[in-house]
C-alpha positions as CSV (number, residue, x, y, z in Angstrom):
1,X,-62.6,-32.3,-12.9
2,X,-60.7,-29.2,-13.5
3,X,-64.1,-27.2,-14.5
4,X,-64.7,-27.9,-10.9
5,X,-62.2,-25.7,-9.5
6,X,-63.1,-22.4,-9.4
7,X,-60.7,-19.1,-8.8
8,X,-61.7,-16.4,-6.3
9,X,-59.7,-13.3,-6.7
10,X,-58.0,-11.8,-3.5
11,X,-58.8,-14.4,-1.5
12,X,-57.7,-14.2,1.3
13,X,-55.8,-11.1,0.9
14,X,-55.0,-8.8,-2.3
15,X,-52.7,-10.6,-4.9
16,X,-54.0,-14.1,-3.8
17,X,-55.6,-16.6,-6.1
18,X,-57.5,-18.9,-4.3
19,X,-58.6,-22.3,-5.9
20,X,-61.5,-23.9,-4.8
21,X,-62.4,-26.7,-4.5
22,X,-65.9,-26.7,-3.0
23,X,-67.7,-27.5,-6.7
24,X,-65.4,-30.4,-7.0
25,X,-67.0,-31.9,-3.9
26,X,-70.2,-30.9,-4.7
27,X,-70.4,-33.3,-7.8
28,X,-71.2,-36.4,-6.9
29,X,-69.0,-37.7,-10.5
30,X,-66.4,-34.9,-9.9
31,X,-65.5,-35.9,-6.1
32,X,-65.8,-40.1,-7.1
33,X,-63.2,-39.3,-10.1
34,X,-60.9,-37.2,-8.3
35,X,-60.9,-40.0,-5.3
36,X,-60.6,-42.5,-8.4
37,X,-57.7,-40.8,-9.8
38,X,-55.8,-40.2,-6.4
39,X,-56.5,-44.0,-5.4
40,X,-55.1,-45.0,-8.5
41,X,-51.6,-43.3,-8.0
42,X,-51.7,-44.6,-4.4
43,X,-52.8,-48.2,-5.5
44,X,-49.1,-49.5,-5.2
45,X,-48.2,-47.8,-2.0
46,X,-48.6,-49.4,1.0
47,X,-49.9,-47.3,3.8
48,X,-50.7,-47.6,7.3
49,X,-52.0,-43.8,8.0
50,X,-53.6,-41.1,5.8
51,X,-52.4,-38.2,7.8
52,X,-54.2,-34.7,6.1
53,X,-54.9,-31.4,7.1
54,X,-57.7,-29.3,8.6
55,X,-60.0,-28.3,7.0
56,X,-60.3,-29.7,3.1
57,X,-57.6,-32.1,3.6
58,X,-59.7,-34.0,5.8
59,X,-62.1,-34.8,3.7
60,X,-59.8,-36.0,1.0
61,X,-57.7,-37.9,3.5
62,X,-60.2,-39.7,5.1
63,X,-62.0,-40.7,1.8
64,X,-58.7,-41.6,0.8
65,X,-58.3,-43.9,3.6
66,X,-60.8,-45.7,3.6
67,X,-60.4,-46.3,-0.1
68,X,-56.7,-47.7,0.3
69,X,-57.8,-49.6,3.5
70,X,-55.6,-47.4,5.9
71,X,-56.1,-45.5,9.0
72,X,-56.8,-41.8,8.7
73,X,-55.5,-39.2,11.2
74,X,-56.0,-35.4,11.3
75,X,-53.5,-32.2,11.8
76,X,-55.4,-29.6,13.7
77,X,-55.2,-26.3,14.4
78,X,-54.4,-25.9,18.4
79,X,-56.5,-26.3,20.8
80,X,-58.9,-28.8,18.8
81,X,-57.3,-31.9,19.9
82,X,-58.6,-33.3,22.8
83,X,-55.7,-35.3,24.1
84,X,-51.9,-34.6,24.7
85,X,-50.5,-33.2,21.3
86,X,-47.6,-31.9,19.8
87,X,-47.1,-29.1,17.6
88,X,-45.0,-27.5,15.1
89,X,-45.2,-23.9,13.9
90,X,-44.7,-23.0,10.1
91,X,-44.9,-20.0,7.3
92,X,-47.1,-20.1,4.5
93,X,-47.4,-17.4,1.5
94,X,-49.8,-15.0,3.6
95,X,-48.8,-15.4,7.1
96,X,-47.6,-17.8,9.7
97,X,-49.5,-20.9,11.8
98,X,-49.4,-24.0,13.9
99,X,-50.0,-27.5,13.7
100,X,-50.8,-30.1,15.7
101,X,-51.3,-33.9,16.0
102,X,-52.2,-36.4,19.0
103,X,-48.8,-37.6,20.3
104,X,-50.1,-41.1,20.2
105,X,-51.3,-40.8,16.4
106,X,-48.8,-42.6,14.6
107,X,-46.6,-45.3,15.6
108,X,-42.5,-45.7,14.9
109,X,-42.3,-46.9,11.8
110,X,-46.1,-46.5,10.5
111,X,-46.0,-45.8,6.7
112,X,-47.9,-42.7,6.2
113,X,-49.7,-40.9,3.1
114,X,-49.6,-37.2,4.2
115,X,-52.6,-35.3,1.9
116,X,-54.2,-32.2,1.5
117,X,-56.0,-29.7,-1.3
118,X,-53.3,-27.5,-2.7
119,X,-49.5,-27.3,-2.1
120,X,-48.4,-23.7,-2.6
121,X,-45.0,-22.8,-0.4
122,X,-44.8,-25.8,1.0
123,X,-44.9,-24.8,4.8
124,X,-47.9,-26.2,5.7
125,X,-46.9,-30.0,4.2
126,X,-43.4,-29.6,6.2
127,X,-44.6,-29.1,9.1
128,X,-47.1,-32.1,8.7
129,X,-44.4,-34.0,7.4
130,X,-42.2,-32.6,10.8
131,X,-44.8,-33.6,13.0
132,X,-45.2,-37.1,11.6
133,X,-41.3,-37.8,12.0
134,X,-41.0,-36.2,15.3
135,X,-43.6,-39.4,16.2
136,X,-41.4,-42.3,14.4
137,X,-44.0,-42.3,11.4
138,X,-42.2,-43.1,7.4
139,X,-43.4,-40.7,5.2
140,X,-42.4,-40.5,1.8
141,X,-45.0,-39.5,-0.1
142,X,-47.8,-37.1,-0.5
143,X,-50.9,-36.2,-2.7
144,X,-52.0,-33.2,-3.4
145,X,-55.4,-32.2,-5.8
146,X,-53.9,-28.9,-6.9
147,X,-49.8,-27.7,-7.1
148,X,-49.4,-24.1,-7.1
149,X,-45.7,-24.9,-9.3
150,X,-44.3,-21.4,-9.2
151,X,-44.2,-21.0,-5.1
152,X,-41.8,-24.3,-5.0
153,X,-43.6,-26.3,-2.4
154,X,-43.5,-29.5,-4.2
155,X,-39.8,-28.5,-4.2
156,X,-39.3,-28.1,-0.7
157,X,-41.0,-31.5,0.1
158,X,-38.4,-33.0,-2.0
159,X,-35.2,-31.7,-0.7
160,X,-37.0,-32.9,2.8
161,X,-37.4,-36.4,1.1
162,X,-40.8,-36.6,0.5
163,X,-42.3,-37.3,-3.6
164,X,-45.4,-34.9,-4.3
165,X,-47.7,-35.9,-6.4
166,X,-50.9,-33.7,-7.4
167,X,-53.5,-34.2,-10.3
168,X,-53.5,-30.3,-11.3
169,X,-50.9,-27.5,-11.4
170,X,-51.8,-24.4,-11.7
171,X,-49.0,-21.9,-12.9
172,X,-48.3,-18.4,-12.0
173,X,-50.3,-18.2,-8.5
């Protein structure tokens, strides 16, 4: 699976490495092993809601999902949920953004498997992880494909109480 990944240089700005993950979804084998893989970690969890991020972490999450027999809910971007949301604002490495989720997503108490591509500072994961808790929902874990190690997000979302878990780590980006 890690042939799959691909690096594009200055992506989106100078000094970035950006890891794609496009081929990996592309290959029929490639996508069915890294759901296999991700599943298998998750297998003893048990989980109400996959909660993942727009864009590629929805369509890990919601495979996800449906694999572990849970719910699946997205994080948006504003203004592309239709009903009453709430929102949390965040930094990343190149810049800052905002989050949202319905306000009737999760329920109190709801365990919850936040996922998503790649972990790099953290900030987007937190604010996920924000949002869920601001609604009553137990998260304590998330999955990741790819850990960007040297940019501490994995880090961050244990000091906040949440394990990481992710199937590569790429060092020095």
């Amino acid at each position: 699976m890690l042939s799959l990944i691909r690096t594009i240089p200055d992506y989106p700005k100078p000094g970035i490495q950006f890891r794609d993950i496009t081929p990996l979804l592309q290959d029929k084998q490639g996508f069915a092993a890294m759901l296999d893989a991700l599943a298998a970690h998750c297998s003893l969890m048990q989980v109400d809601k996959v909660v993942a991020v727009e864009a590629r972490g929805f369509i890990i999450g919601a495979a996800l999902a449906a694999r572990l027999g849970a719910g699946f809910v997205p994080v948006r971007k504003p203004g592309k949920l239709p009903a009453q949301t709430i929102k949390q604002s965040y930094s990343l490495e190149y810049g800052t953004d905002t989050l949202e989720l319905h306000a009737d997503a999760i329920q109190a108490n709801e365990r919850i498997l936040l996922v998503d591509d790649l972990i790099a500072t953290g900030g987007t994961a937190l604010a996920a992880v924000a949002l869920i808790r601001q609604l009553g929902g137990l998260v304590t874990q998330a999955a990741f494909i790819i850990d960007l190690p040297d940019l501490g997000g994995m880090q961050h979302l244990a000091n906040a109480g949440v394990q990481g878990f992710a199937l590569y780590q790429f060092e020095g980006d």
